[in-house]
N, C-alpha and C positions, 0 to 999 in steps of 0.2 A: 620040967613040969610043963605040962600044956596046959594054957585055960582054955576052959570050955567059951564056943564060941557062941553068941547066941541064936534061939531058933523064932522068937518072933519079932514083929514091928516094936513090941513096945521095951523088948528086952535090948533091942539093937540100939536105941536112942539113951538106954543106961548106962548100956558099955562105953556108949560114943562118951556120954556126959563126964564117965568115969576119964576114959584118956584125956578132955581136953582140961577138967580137971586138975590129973594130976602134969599136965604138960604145958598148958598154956593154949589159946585161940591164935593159930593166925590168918595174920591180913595181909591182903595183897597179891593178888590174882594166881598162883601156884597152890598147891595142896601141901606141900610143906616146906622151910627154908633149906635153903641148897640141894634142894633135888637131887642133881646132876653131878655135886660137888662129894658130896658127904654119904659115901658108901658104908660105913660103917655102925653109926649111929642104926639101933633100929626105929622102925617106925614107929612103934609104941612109945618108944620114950620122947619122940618130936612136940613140938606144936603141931598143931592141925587143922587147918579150916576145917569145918563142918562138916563140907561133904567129905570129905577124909577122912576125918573121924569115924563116921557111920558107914565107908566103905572099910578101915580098917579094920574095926568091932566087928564086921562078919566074916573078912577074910585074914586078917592079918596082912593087909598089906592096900595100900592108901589110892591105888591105881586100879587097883582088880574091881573088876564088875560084877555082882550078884545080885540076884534076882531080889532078895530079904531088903539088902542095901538098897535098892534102887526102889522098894516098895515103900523105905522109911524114908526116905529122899523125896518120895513126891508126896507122901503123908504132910512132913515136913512143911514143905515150899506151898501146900495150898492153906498150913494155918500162919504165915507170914506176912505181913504187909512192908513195900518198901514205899516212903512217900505216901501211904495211904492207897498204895495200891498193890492188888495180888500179882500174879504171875504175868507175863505179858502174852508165854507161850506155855501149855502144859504139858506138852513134850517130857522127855527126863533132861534134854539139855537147856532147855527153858526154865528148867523147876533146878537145875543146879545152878545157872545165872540168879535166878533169883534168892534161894539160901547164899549162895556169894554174898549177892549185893546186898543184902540183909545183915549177913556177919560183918561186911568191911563198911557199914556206916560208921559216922564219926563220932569216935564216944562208945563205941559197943567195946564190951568186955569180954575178958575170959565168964566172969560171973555171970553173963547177961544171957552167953551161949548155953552155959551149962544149965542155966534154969529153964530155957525156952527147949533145951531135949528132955529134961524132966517131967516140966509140965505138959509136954508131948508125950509123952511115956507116961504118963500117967490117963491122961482124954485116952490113950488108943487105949490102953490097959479097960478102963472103964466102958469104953466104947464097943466093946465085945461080947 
C-alpha cells in the first residue's frame, strides 16, 4: 500500500507531526540515528529531526530535497525563535540550522515538536 504523500505546506507539517509522533524526535546534529549503520530499518519508522521529518513526509526519504519540503522548512524556521532570536541566515541552510537548533534545545520534546508542526499547519492552513 502507498501513502499518499502530501501536496501542500500545511499538509506536509501533519505528515511530519504524524511520523515524529509515532517515532520519536531526534537530537543531535544527524537526521536520524545510525545513518550509515542501519540499512534496514525504514525511514518512516526512525526518529527524526525535524527537518527529516518534513523532508521525509514529502519524499519518503529523509535526505531527498523537494521543493514542498524546503517551502515548509523555511515557513517553519521563520515562526521559530532560538534564544529570543529568529534565523541568523535565511537561506534554506540557515533556516535548517535554525529548526536544528530549535529542536536540539535542552528540554525540547518529542511532544513540544509535534505541536510547534501542528500549530504550523494549522497558521498556514488558515493563512491561505
Amino acid at each position: 500500500m502507498t501513502i499518499p504523500r502530501p501536496t501542500t505546506v500545511a499538509a506536509t507539517f501533519r505528515v511530519a507531526a504524524r511520523l515524529l509522533a509515532a517515532n520519536g524526535l531526534y537530537q543531535g546534529g544527524d537526521y536520524f540515528p545510525n545513518a550509515l549503520s542501519d540499512k534496514d530499518t525504514p525511514y518512516a519508522s526512525r526518529p527524526l529531526s525535524i527537518v527529516a521529518a518534513l523532508r521525509c513526509a514529502v519524499t519518503g526519504d529523509p535526505r531527498a530535497y523537494s521543493l514542498l519540503a524546503d517551502e515548509a522548512l523555511m515557513v517553519l524556521g521563520d515562526r521559530l525563535t532560538v534564544d529570543g532570536e529568529g534565523p541568523e541566515y535565511i537561506d534554506l541552510f540557515g533556516l535548517e540550522d535554525h529548526v536544528d537548533d530549535w529542536a536540539d534545545a535542552e528540554g525540547r520534546t518529542t511532544e513540544c515538536a509535534v505541536a510547534v508542526l501542528y500549530a504550523a499547519a494549522d497558521a498556514t492552513a488558515v493563512s491561505l
